[in-house]
TIKE-774696 format. One record per residue (C-alpha): residue number from 1; residue in one letter; x, y, z. Coordinates in pm, 1 decimal. Layout:
N
PT   num   residuo          x          y          z
PT   NUM         A          X          Y          Z
...
END
This chain:
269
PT   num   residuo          x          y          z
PT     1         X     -845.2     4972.3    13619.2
PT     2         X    -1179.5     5218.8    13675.5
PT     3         X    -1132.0     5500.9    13847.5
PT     4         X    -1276.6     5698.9    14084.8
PT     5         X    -1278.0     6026.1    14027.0
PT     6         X    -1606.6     6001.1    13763.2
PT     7         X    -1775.1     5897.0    14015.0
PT     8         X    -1700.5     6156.3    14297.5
PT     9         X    -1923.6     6459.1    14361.8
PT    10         X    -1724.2     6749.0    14344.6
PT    11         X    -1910.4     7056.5    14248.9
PT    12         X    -2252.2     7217.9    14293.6
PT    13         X    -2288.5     7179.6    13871.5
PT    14         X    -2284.8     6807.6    13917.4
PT    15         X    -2598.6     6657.2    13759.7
PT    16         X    -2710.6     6264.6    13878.6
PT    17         X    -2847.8     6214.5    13525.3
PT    18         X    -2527.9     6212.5    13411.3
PT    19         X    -2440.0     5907.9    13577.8
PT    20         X    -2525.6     5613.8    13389.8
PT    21         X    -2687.3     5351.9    13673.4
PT    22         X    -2616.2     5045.6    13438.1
PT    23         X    -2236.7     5117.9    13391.7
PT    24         X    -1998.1     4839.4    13470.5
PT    25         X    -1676.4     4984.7    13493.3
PT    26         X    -1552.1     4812.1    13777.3
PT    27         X    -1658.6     4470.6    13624.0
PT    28         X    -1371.3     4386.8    13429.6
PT    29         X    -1312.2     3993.9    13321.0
PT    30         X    -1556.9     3727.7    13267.0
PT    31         X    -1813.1     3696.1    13554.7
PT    32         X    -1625.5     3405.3    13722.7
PT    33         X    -1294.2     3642.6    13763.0
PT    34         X    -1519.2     3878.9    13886.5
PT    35         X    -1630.0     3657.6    14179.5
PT    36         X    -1274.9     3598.8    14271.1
PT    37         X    -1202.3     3953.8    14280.0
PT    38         X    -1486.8     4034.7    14516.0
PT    39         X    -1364.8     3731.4    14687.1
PT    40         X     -976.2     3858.1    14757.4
PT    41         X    -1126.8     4212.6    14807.0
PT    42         X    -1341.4     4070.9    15063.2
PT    43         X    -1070.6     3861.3    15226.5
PT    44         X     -816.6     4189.0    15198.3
PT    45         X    -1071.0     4434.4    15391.8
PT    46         X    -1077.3     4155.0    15682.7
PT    47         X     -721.6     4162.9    15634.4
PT    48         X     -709.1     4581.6    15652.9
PT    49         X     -995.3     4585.3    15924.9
PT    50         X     -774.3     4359.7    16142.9
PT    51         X     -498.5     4638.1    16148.3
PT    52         X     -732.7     4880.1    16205.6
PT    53         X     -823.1     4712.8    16531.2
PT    54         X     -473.1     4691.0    16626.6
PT    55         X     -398.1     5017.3    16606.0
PT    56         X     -657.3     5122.6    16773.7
PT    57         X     -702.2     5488.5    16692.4
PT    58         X     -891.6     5601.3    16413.2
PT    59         X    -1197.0     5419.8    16291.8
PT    60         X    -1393.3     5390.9    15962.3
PT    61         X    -1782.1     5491.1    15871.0
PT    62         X    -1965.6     5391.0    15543.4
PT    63         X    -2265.6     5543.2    15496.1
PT    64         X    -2503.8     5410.1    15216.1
PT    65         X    -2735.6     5590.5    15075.5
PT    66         X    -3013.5     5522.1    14757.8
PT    67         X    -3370.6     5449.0    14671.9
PT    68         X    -3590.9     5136.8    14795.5
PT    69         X    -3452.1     4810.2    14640.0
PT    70         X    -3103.0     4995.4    14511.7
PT    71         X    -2918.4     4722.5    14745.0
PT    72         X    -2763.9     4900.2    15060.0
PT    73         X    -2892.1     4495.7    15271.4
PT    74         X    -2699.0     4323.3    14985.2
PT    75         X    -2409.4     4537.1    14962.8
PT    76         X    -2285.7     4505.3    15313.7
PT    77         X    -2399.8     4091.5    15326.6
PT    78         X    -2161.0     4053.3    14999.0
PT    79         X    -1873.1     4379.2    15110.0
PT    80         X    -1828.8     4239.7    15458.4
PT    81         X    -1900.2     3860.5    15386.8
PT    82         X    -1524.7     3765.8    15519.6
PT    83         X    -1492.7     4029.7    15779.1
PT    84         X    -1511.6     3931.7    16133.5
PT    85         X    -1822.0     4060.9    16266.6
PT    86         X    -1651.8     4186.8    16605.6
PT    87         X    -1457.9     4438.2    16393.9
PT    88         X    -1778.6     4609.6    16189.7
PT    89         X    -2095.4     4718.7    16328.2
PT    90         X    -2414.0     4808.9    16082.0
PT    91         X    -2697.6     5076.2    16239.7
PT    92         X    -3020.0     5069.6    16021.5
PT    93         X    -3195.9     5406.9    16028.1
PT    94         X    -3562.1     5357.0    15994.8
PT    95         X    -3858.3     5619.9    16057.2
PT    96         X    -3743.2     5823.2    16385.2
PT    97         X    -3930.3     5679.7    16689.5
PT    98         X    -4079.2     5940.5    16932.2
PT    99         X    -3781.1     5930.0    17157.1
PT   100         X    -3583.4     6047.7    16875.0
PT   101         X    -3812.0     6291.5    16774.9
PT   102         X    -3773.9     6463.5    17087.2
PT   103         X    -3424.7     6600.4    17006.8
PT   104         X    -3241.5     6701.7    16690.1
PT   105         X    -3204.3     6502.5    16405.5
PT   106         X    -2817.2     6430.4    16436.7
PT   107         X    -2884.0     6311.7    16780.7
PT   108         X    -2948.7     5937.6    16685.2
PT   109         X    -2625.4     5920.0    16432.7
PT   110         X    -2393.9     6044.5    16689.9
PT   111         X    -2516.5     5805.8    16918.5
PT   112         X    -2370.9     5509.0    16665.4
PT   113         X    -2050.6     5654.7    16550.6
PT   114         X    -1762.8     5385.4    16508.7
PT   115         X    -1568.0     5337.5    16778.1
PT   116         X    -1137.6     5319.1    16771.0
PT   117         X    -1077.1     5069.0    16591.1
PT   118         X    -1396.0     5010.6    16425.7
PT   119         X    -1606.1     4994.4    16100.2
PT   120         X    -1966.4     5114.1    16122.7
PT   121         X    -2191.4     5081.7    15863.4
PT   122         X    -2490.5     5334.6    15824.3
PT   123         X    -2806.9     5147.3    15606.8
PT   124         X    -2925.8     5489.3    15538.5
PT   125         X    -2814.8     5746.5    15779.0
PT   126         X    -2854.6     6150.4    15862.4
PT   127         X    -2925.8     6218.9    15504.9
PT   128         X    -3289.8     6097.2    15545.8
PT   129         X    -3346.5     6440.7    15685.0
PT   130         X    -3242.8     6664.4    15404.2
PT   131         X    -3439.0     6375.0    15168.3
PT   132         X    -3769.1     6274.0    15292.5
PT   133         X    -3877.7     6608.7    15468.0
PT   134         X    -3812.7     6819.7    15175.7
PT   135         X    -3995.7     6599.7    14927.9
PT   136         X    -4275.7     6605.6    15159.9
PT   137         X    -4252.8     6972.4    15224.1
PT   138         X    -4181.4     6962.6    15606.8
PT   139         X    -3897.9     7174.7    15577.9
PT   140         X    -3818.0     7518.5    15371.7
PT   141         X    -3510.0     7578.9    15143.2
PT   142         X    -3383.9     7778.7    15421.8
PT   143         X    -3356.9     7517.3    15681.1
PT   144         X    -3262.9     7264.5    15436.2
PT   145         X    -2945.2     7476.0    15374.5
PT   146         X    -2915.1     7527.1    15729.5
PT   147         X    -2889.8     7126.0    15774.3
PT   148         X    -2642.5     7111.5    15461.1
PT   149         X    -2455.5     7355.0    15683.0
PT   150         X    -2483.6     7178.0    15987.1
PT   151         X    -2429.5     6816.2    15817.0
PT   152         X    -2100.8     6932.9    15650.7
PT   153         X    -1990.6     7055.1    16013.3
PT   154         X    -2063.5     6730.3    16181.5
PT   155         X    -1883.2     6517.3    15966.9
PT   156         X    -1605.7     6779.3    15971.0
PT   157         X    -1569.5     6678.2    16372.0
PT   158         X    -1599.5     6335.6    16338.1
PT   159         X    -1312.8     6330.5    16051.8
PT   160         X    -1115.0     6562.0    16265.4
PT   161         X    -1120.8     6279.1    16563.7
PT   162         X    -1022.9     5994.9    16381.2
PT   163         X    -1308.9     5883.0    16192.3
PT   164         X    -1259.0     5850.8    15790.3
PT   165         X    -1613.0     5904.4    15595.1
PT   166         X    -1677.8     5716.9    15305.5
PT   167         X    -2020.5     5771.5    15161.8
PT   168         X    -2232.6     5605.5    14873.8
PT   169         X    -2479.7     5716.4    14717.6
PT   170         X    -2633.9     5361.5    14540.3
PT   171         X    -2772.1     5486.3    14212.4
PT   172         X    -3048.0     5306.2    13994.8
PT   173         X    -3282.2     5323.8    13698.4
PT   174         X    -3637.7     5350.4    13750.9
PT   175         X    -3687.0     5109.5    13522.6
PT   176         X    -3442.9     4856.8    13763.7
PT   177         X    -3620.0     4978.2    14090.3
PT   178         X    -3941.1     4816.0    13892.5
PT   179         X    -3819.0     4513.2    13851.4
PT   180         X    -3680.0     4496.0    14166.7
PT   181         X    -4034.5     4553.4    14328.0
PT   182         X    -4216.4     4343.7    14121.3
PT   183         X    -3972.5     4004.9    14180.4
PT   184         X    -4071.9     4080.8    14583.0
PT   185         X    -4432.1     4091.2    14553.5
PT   186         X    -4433.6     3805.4    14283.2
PT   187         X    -4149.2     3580.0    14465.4
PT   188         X    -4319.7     3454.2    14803.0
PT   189         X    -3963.6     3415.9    14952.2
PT   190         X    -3926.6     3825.9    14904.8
PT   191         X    -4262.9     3933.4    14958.0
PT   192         X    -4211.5     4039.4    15303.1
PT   193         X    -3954.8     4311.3    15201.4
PT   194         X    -4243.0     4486.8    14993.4
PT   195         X    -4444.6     4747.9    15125.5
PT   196         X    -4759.8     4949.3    14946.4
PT   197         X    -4542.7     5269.8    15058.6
PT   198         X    -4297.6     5190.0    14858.3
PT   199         X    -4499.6     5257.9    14550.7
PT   200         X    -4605.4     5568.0    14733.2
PT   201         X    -4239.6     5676.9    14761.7
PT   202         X    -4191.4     5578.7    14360.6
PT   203         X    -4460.0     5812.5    14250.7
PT   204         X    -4217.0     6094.2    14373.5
PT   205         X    -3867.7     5937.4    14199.2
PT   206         X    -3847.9     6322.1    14020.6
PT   207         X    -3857.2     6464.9    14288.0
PT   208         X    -3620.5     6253.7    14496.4
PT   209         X    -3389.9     6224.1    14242.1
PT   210         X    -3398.2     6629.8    14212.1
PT   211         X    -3351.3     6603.5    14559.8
PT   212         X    -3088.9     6376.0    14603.4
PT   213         X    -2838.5     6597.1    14351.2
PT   214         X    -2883.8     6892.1    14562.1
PT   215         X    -2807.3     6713.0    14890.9
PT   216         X    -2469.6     6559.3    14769.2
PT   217         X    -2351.6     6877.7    14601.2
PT   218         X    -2417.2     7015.2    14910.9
PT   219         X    -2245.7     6809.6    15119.3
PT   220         X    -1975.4     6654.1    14888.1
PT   221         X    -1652.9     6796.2    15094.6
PT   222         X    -1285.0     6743.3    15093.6
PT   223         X    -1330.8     6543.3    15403.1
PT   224         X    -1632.0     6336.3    15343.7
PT   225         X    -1676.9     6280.7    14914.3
PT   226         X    -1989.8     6173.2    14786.6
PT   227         X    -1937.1     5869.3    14533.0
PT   228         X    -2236.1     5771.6    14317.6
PT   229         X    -2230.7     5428.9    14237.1
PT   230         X    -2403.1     5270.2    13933.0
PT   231         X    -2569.1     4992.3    14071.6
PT   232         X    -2805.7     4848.6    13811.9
PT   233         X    -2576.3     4606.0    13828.1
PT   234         X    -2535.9     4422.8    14139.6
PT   235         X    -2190.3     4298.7    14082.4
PT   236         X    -2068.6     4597.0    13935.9
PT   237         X    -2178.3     4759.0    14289.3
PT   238         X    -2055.3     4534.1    14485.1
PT   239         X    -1725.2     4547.3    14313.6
PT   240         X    -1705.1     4891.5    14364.7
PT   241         X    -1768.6     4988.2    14707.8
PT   242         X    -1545.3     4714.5    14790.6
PT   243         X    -1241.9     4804.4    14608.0
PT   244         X    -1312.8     5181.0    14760.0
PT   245         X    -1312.1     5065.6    15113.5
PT   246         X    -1019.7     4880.1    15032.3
PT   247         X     -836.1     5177.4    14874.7
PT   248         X     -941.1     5400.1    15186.2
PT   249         X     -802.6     5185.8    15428.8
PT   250         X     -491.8     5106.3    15243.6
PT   251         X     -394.0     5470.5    15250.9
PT   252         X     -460.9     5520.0    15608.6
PT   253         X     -124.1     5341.2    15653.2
PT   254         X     -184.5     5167.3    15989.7
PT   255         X       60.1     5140.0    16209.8
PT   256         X      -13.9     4831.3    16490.0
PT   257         X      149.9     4866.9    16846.8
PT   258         X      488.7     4768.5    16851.8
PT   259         X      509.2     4405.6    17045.7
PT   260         X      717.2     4378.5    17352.2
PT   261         X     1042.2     4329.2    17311.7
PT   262         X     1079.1     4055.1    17589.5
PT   263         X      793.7     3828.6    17355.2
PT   264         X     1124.5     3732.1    17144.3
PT   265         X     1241.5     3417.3    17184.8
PT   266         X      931.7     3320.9    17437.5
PT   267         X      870.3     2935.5    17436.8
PT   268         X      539.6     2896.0    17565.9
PT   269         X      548.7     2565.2    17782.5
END
């Protein structure tokens, strides 16, 4: 079985380029045992988010990050396709409106943290402002490493009340991303995803992808990892954010209220 720890950030010498975006090592079998396994992974994370509930006292955030078209929409609508939607919750963080504008950029995340008991989903997240606004130039190195600083200390609170971090960084070719763009402006069904920024965005994948290494070194910590994920490969993604929520909440080793003992033996009549 893959592991892992290839694919964790864990130093400020890690290099993106060195992950391949078309590896498949979490696709093991032919591609119908691969279904099932997504399947029983699926089915087991209901399973896990169901004791999570129960107990009632920590809670569980996924944040996905990546480029236009790397997949964070199909992800969680193939991750989460047999988990009850009462126990997960997905925030989509677009352009900040003016009301969000008005106060600091973390302001908006904490506002959607998961709840006790809960899985929250973050289709891109806080990371947007140590991405976008230094590619454009809004910000200087200085207060970008004043936001690594102040990034690395929220998450620090929110994993010291109860909330485990799991974040993905959804990594793909340039080559895919064009493909990708193409099929929705030459598929009618997809055409309303495109949008002439996004081609405005791809003229700068250099510098995003320059940018993106130095974010996740910088905020790759013992309590929140980065993981890239190779996701040229939709599957192979799929597969493998899966099988490390499933990991993650395995080892958090719920423990459900205990049921009265006066229930034994009740004959409901």
């Amino acid at each position: 079985m893959a592991s892992f720890k290839k694919y964790r950030v864990g130093s400020s010498k890690f290099k993106l380029a060195a992950v391949d975006p078309a590896d498949q090592a979490f696709c093991e079998g032919a591609e119908g045992t691969q279904r099932e396994r997504l399947d029983a992974l699926a089915v087991e994370l209901d399973d896990l988010q169901n004791l999570l509930h129960a107990e009632g006292k920590r809670k569980l955030l996924l944040v996905l990050q990546g480029m236009d078209t790397s997949g964070k929409d199909g992800t969680i609508r193939w991750v989460f396709s047999r988990t009850s939607p009462l126990g997960v919750r997905v925030t989509a963080f677009k352009a900040p409106s003016e009301e969000e504008r008005a106060h600091d950029y973390l302001w908006r995340c904490h506002a959607v943290v998961p709840r006790n008991g809960e899985i929250m989903v973050w289709n891109r997240s806080h990371y947007e402002d140590v991405l976008v606004p230094v590619v454009e130039g809004w910000i200087d190195k200085a207060e970008t490493q004043r936001r690594y600083a102040q990034i690395n200390d929220f998450e620090r609170l929110l994993t010291e009340t109860g909330t485990v971090v799991v974040k993905c960084m959804l990594h793909i070719s340039k080559e895919v991303q064009r493909e990708r763009l193409q099929a929705r402006i030459d598929e009618p069904d997809k055409r309303w995803k495109f949008s002439m920024d996004d081609l405005k965005v791809r003229e700068k994948w250099d510098a995003y992808q320059q940018t993106y290494e130095k974010a996740l070194a910088a905020t790759s910590s013992k309590h929140a990892p980065w993981h890239v994920v190779p996701s040229d490969n939709k599957r192979h993604r799929n597969l493998m954010i899966a099988q490390l929520l499933v990991k993650t909440l395995r080892e958090m080793k719920f423990k459900p209220p205990v049921a009265d003992p006066a229930l034994k033996g009740l004959v409901v009549r």
